[in-house]
N, C-alpha and C positions, 0 to 999 in steps of 0.2 A: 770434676768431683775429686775429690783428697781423702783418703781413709786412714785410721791407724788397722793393723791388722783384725784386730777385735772387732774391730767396727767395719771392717771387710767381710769378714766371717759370719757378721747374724747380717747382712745385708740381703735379703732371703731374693728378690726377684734382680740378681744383676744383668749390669749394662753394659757393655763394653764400644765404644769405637775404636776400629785399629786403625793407627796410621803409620804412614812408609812409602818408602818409593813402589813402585809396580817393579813385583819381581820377587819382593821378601818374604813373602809367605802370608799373604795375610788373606788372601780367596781360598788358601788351602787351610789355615788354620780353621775360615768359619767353618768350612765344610764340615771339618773335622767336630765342632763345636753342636752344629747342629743334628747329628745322631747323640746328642746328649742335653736334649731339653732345651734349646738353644734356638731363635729365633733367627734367621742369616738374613738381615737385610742389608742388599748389595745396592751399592750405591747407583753404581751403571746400569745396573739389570730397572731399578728403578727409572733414570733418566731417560733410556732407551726404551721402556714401558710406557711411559705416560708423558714425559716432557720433548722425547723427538719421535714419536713414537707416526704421526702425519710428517715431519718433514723428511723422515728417512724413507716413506714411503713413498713422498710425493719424487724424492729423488731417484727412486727404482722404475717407477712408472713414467718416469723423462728419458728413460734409457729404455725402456720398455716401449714405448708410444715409437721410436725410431727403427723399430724391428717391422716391417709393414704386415706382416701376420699376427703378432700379438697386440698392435696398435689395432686392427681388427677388431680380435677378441674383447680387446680392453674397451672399444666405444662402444660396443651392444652388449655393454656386460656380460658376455660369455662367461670368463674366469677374475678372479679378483685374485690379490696379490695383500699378501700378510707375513709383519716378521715374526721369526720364529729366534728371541733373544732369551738366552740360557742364562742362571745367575754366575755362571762358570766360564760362560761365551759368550760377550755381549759383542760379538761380530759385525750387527749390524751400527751398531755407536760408531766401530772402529771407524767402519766403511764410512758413516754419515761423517767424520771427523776427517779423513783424507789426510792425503800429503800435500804439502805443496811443491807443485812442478810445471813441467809440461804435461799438459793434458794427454799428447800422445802418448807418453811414458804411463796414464794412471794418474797421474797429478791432478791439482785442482789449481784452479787461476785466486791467483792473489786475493781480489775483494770477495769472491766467492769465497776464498778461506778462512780470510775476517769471520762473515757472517755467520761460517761456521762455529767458528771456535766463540763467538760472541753467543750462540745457541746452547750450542755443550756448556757454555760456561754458565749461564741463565737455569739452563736445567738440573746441574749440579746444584747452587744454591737454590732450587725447590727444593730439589728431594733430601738437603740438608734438613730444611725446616718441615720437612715431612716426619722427621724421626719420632717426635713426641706422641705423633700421632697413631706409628706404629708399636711403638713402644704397647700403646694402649692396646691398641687391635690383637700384636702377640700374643699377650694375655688373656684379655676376655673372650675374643672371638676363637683363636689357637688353641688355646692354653698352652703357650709355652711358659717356661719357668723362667728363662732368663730370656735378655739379648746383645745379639754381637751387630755392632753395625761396620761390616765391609767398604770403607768408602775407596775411593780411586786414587791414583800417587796424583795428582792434582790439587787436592785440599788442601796444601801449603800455598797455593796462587791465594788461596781467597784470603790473605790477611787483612785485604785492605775494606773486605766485609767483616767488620769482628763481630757482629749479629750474629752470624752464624758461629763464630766460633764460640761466642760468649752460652749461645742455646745447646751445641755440644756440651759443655763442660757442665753446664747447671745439670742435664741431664744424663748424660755418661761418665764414665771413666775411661780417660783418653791414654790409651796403650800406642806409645810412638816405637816402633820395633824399627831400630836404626841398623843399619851397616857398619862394622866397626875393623873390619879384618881389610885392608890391602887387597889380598887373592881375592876377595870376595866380591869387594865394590869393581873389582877390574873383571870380576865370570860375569858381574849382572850387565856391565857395559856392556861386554863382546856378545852375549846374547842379545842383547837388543840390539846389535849391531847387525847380528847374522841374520837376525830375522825382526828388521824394522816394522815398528807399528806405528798409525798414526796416532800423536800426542798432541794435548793441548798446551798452550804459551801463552802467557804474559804478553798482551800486546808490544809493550816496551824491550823486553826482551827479544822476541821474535824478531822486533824493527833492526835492532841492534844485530844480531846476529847475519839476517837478512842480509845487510848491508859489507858486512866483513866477509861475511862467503860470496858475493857478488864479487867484490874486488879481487878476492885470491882468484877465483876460478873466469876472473877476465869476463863477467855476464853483463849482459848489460838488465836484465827485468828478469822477475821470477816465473815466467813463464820458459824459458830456457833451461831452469832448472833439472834435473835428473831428482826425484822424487826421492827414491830410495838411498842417494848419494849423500842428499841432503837431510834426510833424518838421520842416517849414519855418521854423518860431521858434526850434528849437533844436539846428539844426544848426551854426550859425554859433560858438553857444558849443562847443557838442561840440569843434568842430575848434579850440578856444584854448585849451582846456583840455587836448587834447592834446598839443600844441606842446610843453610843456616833458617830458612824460613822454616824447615822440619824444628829445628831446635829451639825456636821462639814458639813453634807448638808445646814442642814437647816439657816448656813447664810449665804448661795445665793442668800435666798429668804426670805418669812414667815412660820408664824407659825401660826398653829389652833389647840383646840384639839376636841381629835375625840366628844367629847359631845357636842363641838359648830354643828361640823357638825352634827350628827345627828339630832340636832333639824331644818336642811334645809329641805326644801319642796319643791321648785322651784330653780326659777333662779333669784329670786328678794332676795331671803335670802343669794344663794348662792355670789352676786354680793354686798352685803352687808357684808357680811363676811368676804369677800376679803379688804374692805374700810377699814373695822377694824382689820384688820391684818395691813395693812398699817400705819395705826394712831397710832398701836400700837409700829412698828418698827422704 
């Protein structure tokens, strides 16, 4: 969606999707958003609700069934086993998502990791095309007044679905909150450095990458891998190679960057922000 400011201003039930890498502020903004009339739906808290919501379970209950007391429990239904996924923590996603490595380390074995990432990625373009629907629900069911749709640093992979991105844009107003500072793209790296999470990839990329950290570190297959070594090596690329698919987004919509946002506090900065995104494009 495209606005002149005027025509921002009487837009009485706004929409917003944020997008950016993980890291930029954009689960803290809705937060922020929604103690102001503001509908927060999280993209992952979504996926991890309703689209892996059995396979994350079926995976806890595989590791669970190997404990011979709670494999016990678990075949005479004694106790039953439910995630508990926050729109602030969707933990179990991460978990369902893995690393890949050696298994001893925590890692997940190669084809298993495909399947995974082939799952989280399936789930994400539901709960994209879910939006219109909540959009509704916010409203009539809630009554909220507006909505912010949280989605994942992932939604740059799906360009090669433009469905989805085409049903964003008819419906939202797509806020890309970029990184533009040096110090800054270099604090969000060594953060996710310090404390690797598991991320989704681009089959093609992944291959590619795969294949170059094999050779430096003399491996022969990815079950050798060091998990945490290898998210730490190839997060830095992940987030460059993002960068221009952010910005084949981002002229659907505007731009921010993330240090405008962080100096928001409300929803009078945040609606201000937006003006001047506009005035600016």
């Amino acid at each position: 969606m495209k606005f002149s400011i005027d025509e921002f201003r009487r837009w009485s039930h706004k929409k917003v999707t944020l997008i950016g890498m993980s890291g930029v502020g954009k689960t803290h903004l809705a937060s922020m958003l929604r103690q102001h009339d503001w509908f927060h739906y999280a993209g992952d808290y979504r996926i991890g609700t309703r689209y892996l919501d059995e396979p994350i379970l079926d995976m806890i209950k595989t590791q669970a069934m190997q404990v011979p007391f709670l494999r016990n429990l678990l075949r005479n239904d004694w106790i039953y086993i439910r995630n508990n996924i926050k729109i602030n923590d969707p933990g179990p996603v991460l978990s369902f998502v893995g690393k890949l490595g050696n298994p001893d380390l925590g890692g997940v074995e190669l084809s298993d990791f495909h399947r995974r990432q082939a799952a989280y990625r399936e789930g994400e373009i539901k709960a994209m095309y879910d939006v219109p629907s909540f959009i509704e629900k916010a409203r009539k069911i809630y009554g909220y007044q507006h909505f912010v749709n949280d989605v994942g640093g992932s939604l740059c992979e799906l360009l090669d679905e433009p469905e989805v991105i085409d049903l964003l844009d008819k419906h939202t107003l797509m806020l890309y909150i970029r990184v533009t500072d040096q110090d800054e793209e270099d604090a969000l790296i060594r953060r996710a450095q310090e404390a690797p999470k598991p991320l989704y990839y681009r089959r093609e990329f992944l291959e590619t990458q795969l294949n170059e950290y094999l050779s430096i570190n003399d491996l022969e297959y990815a079950a050798q891998i060091d998990p945490d070594d290898f998210t730490r090596w190839i997060f830095p690329r992940l987030f460059q190679s993002r960068i221009p698919r952010y910005d084949i987004l981002a002229r659907r919509g505007y731009i921010v960057t993330s240090k405008e946002v962080a100096a928001v506090r409300d929803e009078k900065d945040f609606l201000a922000l937006l003006e001047t995104a506009i005035a600016r494009n």
